[in-house]
C-alpha positions in Angstrom: -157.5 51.8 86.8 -157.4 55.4 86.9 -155.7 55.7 83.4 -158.3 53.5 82.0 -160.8 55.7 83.3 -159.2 58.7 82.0 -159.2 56.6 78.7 -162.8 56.1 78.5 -163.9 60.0 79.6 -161.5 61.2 76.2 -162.9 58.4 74.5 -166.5 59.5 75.1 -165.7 62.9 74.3 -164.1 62.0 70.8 -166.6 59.1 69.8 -169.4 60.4 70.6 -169.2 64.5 70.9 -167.1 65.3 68.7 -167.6 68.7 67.4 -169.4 69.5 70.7 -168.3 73.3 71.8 -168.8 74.7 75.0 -168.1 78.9 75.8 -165.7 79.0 79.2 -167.4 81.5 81.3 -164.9 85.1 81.1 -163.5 86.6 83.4 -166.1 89.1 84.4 -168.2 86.5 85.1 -166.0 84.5 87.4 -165.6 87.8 89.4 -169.3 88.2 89.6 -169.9 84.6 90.9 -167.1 85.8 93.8 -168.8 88.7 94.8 -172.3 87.4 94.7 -172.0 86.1 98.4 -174.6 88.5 99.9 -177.0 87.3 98.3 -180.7 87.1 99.1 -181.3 86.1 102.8 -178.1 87.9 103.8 -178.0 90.8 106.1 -175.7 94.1 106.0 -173.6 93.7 108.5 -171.9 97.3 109.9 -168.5 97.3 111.7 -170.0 98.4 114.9 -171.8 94.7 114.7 -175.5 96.4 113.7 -177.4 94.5 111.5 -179.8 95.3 108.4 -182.0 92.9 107.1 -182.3 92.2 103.2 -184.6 89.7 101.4 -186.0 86.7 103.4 -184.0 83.2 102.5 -186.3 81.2 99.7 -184.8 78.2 101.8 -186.5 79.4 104.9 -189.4 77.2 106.4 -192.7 78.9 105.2 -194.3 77.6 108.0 -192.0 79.1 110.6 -191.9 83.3 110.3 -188.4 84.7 111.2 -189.9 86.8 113.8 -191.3 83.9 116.0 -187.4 82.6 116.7 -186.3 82.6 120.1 -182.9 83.1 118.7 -181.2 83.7 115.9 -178.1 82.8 114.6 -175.7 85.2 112.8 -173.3 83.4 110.4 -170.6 84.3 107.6 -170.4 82.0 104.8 -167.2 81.9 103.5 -168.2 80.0 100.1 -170.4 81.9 97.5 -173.6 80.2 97.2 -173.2 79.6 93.4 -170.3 77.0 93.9 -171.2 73.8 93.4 -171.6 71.6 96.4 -170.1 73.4 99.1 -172.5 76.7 98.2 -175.4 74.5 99.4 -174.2 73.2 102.8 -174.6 76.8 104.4 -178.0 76.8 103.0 -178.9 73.8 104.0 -178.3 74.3 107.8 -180.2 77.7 107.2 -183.0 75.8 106.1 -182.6 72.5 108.3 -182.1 74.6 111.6 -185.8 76.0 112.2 -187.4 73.1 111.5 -185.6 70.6 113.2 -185.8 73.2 116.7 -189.6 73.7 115.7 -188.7 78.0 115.1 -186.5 77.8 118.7 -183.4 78.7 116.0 -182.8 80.3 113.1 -180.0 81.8 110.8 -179.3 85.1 109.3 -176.5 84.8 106.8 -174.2 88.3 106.8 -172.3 89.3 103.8 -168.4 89.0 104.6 -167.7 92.0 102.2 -169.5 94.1 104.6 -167.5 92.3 107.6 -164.0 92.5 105.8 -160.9 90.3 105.5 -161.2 86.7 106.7 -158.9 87.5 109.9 -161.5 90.3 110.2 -164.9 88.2 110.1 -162.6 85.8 112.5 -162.4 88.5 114.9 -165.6 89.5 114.8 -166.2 86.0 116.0 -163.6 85.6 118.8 -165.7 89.0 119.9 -169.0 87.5 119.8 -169.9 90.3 117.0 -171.3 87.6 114.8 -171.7 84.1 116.1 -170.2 81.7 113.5 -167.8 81.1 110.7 -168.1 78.9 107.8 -165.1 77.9 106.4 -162.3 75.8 106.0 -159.9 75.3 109.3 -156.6 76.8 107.4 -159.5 80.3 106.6 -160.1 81.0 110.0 -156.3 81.5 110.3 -153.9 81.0 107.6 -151.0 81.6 109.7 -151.6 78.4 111.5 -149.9 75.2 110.6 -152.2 73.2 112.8 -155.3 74.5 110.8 -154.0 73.8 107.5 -153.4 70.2 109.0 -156.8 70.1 110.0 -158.4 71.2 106.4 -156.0 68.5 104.6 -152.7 66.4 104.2 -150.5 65.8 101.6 -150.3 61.8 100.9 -153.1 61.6 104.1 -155.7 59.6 104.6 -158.9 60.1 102.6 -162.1 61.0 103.7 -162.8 57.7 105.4 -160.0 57.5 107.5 -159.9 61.1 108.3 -163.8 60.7 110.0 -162.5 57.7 111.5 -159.9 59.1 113.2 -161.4 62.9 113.5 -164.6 61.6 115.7 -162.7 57.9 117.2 -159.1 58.9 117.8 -159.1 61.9 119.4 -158.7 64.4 116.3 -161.7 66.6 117.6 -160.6 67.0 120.6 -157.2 68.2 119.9 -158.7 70.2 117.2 -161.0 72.1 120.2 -158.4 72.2 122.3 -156.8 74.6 119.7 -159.3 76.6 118.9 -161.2 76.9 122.5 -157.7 78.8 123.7 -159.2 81.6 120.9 -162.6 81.8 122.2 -163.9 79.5 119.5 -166.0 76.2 119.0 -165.6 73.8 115.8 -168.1 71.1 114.6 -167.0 69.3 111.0 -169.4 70.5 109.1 -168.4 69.0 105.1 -165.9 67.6 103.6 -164.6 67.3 99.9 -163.3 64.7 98.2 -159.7 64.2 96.8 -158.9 67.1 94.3 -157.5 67.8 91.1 -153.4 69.0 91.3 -154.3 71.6 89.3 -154.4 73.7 86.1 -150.7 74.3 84.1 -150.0 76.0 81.1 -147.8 73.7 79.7 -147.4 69.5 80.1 -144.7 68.7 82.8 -142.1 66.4 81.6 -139.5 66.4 84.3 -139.4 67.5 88.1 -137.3 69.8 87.3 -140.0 71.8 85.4 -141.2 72.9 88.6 -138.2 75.1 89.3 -139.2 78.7 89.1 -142.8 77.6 88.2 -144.8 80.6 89.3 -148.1 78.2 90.9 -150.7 79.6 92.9 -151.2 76.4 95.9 -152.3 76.9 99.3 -152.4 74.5 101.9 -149.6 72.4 103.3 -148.6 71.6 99.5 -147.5 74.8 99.0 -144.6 74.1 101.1 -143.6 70.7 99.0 -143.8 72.8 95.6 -141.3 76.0 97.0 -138.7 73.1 98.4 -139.0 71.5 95.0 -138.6 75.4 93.0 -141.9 76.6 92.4 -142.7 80.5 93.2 -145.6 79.9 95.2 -148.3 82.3 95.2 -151.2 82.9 97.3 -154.2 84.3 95.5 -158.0 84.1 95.2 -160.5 83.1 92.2 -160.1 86.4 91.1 -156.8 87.2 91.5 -156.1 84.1 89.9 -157.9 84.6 86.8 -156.0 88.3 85.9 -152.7 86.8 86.8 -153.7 84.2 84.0 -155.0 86.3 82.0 -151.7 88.8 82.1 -149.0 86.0 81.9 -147.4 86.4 85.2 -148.8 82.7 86.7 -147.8 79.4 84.9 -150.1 77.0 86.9 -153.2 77.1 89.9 -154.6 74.4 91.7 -157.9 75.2 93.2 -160.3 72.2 94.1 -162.1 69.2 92.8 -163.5 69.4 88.7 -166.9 70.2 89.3 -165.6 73.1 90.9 -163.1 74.1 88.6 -165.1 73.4 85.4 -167.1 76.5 85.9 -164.8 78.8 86.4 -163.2 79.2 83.4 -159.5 78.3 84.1 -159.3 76.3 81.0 -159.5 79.1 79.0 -155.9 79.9 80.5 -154.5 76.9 81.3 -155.5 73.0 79.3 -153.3 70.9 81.0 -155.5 69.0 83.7 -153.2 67.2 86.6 -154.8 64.3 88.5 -154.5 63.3 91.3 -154.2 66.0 94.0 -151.3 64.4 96.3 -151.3 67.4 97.8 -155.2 67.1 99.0 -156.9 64.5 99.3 -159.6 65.8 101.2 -160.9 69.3 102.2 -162.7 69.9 105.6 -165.2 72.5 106.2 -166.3 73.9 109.6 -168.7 76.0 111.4 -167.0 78.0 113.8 -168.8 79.3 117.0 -168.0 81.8 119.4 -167.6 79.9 122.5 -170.4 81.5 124.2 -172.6 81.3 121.9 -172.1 77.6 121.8 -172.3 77.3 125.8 -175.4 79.4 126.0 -177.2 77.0 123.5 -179.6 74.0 125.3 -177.9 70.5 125.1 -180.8 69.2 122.5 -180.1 72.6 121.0 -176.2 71.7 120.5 -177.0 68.1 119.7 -178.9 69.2 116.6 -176.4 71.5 115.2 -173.7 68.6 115.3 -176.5 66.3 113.6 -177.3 69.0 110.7 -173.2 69.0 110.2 -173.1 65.7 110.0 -175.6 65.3 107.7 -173.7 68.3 105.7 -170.7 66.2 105.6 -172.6 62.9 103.8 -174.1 64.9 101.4 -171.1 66.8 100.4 -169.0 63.7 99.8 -171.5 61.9 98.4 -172.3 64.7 95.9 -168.9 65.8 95.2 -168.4 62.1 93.7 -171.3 61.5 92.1 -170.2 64.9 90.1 -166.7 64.5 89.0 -167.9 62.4 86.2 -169.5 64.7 84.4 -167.2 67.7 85.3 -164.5 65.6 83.4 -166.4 65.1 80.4 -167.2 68.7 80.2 -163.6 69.4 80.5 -162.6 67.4 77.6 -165.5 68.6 75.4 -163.6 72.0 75.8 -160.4 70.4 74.7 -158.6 70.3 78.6 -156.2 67.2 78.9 -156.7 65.3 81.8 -153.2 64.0 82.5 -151.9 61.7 85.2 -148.5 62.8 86.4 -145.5 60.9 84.5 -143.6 58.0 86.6 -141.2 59.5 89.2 -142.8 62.5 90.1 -145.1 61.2 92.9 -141.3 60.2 94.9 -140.2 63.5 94.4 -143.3 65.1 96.1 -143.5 62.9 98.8 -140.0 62.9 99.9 -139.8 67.1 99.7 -143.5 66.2 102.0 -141.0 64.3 104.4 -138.5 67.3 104.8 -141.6 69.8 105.3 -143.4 67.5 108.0 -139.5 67.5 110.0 -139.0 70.7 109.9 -142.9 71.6 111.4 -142.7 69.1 114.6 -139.1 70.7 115.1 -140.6 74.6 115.3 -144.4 73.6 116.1 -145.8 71.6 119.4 -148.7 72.0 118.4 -148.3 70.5 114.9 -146.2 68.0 116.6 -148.4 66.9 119.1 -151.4 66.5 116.0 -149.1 65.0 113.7 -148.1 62.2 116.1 -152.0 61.5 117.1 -152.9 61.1 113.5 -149.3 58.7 112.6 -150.6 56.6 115.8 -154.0 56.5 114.6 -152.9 55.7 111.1 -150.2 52.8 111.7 -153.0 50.9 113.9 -155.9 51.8 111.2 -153.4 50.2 108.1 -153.8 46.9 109.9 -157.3 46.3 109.7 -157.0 47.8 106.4 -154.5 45.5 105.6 -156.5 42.2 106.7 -160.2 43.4 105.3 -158.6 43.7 101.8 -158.8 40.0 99.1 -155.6 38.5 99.0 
């Protein structure tokens, strides 16, 4: 079914656009898009936790002036407000806060530039310096193998069963029970669709193409990729883009097509993998300090987790409605969407196997997570099973 779709997006493109062009954005631009994130309705934050204001949100209540809160909220984004999707869900619990707590809340978004590093703004967090993250779980510490299970699993489940067993079997809970042990509070807060496997150079024929294959992954993939060969490197957008741009990276995978049209990685890379094994769904958080949480009322509390849940329906359900369009865009500019050839999907999944072993061997904590989800899942795949047509 996939295939045919694939079929039908190329055929588009060459029966009825032919001819069409479309300019990749350069790579100038791509680093500008990174570095916008303090943009208007930030504040300067200063590493002794002081605060300057800079221009007033546009998504700000008119009604509701930001000097009449009772309290105010500050919050690192982690995701540039230009990217599609996911650059709206911090904005839209900016502008969903005040009203729905008639001005008792509001939201000042700081500029992690000013903050520093990830593990920095994380910090600053645990501290109480600023009072929430948003991110993925792996962001907030990417030395953690239990966070990268949290933010997505290679063959998982998809987003359906992931909320099923996130809020119903127990996968909040454990997830808290993590993080509380750093001073931190977590409500899901969006969650992304399956993505892409990524941009490569050249078309892979054989498994054996991955061997020395110089791929920038992150996630628990990465793992699957280095047992199968690959030199696995960690780098962001723009880091990305030189290292394409110089020669010394073969392949990237960043995140789902309407993500990765815009930023130009076609102009390096035209071959188009689909589908991400390696993710089939992203979680997004918002991270509190743990006293900040407490010290907010109960109908205070039970709003936040009602705007996040909101956040999460509206970035699936945008996400998909998307992709379509992203793909056609992609072949306009001549990218070939490929599915990976037979025999490659057995391959990943059994070097998956040896990576999940090895982790509940050295990690409790992954352990203890991994067997809550397998639990959840074998019971789940019966009803699945029995709601399914013969």
């Amino acid at each position: 079914m996939r295939s045919i779709i694939v079929g039908i997006i190329i055929g588009i493109v060459v029966g009825i656009m032919a001819g069409t062009t479309m300019v990749a954005p350069n790579l100038e631009e791509a680093r500008e898009k990174s570095a916008l994130a303090g943009a208007a309705g930030t504040e300067q934050l200063d590493l002794d936790g002081k605060t300057t204001e800079t221009t007033q949100s546009n998504t700000e209540p008119l009604s509701i002036a930001a000097s009449v809160y009772s309290k105010r909220l500050r919050v690192v984004s982690l995701t540039p407000p230009q990217t599609p999707v996911l650059g709206d869900l911090m904005l839209r619990i900016q502008q969903n806060l005040p009203r729905s707590t008639t001005g008792q809340i509001g939201i000042s978004l700081l500029d992690p530039n000013v903050v520093g590093p990830t593990h920095e703004i994380f910090k600053a967090v645990q501290s109480g310096a600023i009072d929430a993250i948003f991110s993925t779980p792996a962001e907030l510490d990417n030395t953690s193998l239990v966070l990268k299970l949290f933010t997505s699993i290679p063959f998982g489940p998809e987003s359906q069963e992931y909320l099923a067993w996130f809020f119903h079997g127990g996968g909040r809970e454990l997830l808290n029970e993590h993080m509380n042990k750093s001073g931190v509070h977590v409500l899901l807060c969006g969650l992304l669709p399956q993505e892409a496997s990524g941009w490569y150079r050249k078309p892979m024929r054989t498994i054996e193409d991955f061997r020395d294959l110089k791929i920038r992954i992150q996630g628990l993939g990465a793992d699957v990729l280095a047992r199968l060969g690959a030199q696995v490197v960690s780098a962001d957008l723009g880091t990305i883009l030189l290292r394409f741009e110089q020669g010394t990276l073969d392949a990237a995978e960043y995140s789902i097509p309407s993500i990765d049209e815009p930023l130009g990685l076609q102009k390096f890379a035209r071959n188009y993998y689909v589908p991400g094994w390696h993710q089939p769904l992203t979680s997004y958080v918002l991270a509190f300090n743990k006293e900040t949480w407490k010290a907010l009322s109960e109908s205070q509390q039970s709003t936040l987790q009602t705007i996040c849940g909101d956040n999460v329906r509206y970035s699936l359900s945008a996400a998909d409605a998307a992709q379509f369009e992203a793909l056609k865009k992609l072949s306009i500019n001549g990218v070939q969407v490929r599915r990976w050839p037979e025999g490659f999907h057995p391959k990943f999944e059994a070097a998956w196997q040896d990576s999940i072993r090895d982790h509940i061997k050295n990690n409790r904590q992954f352990a203890k997570t991994w067997s809550s989800l397998q639990l959840f899942r074998r019971d789940y795949a019966i009803w699945q099973e029995l709601s399914k047509p013969q």
